[in-house]
N, C-alpha and C positions, 0 to 999 in steps of 0.2 A: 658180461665180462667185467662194466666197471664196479657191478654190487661184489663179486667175486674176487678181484683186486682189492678193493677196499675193506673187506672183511678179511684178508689177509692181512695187510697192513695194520689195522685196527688190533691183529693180534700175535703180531711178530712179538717174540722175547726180548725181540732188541730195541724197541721200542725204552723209550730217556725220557721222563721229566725232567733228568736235568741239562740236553744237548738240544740246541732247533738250531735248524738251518733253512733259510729260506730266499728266495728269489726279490730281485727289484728290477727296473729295466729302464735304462738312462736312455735320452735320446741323445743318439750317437753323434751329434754335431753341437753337445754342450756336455760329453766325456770330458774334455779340457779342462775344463771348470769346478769340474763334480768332483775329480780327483782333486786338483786342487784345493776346494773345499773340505777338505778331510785329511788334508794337510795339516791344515790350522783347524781340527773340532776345537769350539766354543770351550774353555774349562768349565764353565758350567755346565753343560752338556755333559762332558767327560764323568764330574763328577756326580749329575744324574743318574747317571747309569751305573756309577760302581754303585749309589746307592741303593738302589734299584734292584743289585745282587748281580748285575750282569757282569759276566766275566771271560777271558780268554773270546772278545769278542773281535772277528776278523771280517773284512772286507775281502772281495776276491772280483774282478772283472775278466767278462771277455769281450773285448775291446771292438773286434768285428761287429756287434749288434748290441751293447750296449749294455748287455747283460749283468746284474751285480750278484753276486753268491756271497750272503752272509751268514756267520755260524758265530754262534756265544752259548755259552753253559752258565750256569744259575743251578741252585740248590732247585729251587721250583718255576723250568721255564713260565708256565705260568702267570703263575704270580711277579716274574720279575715283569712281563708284559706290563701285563696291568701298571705296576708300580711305574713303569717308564710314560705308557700312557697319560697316570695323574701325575708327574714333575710339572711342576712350573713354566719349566721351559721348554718342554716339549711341542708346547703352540707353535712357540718362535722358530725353532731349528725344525717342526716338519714346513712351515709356512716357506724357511729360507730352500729350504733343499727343495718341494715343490717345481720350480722354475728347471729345474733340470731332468724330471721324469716323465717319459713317453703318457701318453692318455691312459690313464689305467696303472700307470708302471712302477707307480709309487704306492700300491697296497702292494705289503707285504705279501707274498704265498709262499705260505708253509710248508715245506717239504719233510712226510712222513718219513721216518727212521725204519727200515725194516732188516739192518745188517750190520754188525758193530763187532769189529775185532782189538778185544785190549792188549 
């Protein structure tokens, strides 16, 4: 089943280099803080990532379990990765956020495109 899902996915049409959306997973008794924190992102930070290419980039929580849905668009998802990866200050702001994700909860997982209505 999952060689069979995945190879669908792999070749859905709707499938975007330039849309990712994907999962992080706060623990829920430092939610208070995580939002907060993102209240005030660092301007350097901010301005990492525009230059980086990343763009119309959104946060999304489900508050119940911690849950975070983030989605950004870029010319070349990608490549904006990477580029955010090597900023400067990318040590620092994953090191700060760190402290508020569940074990595991703070890799990124990428969630496949397989359905897009413009």
């Amino acid at each position: 089943m999952a060689t069979e899902l995945d190879a669908l996915l792999a070749a859905s049409p709707a499938r975007s280099p330039h849309r990712c959306c994907f999962l992080l997973h706060v623990r829920p008794e430092r939610l208070v803080d995580y939002v907060a924190a993102h209240q005030e992102v660092w301007a350097e930070m901010r301005e990492a990532l525009t230059e980086a290419g990343w763009r119309n980039y959104s946060l999304f929580l489900r508050a119940e379990d911690g849950m975070v849905v983030g989605y950004f668009e870029a010319d070349d998802v990608d490549a904006a990765q990477e580029a955010i990866s090597r900023a400067a200050i990318s040590p620092r702001w994953e090191a700060a956020m760190s402290e508020y994700f569940a074990p595991g909860g703070g890799e990124k997982q990428v969630l496949p495109q397989y359905f897009h209505l413009a």
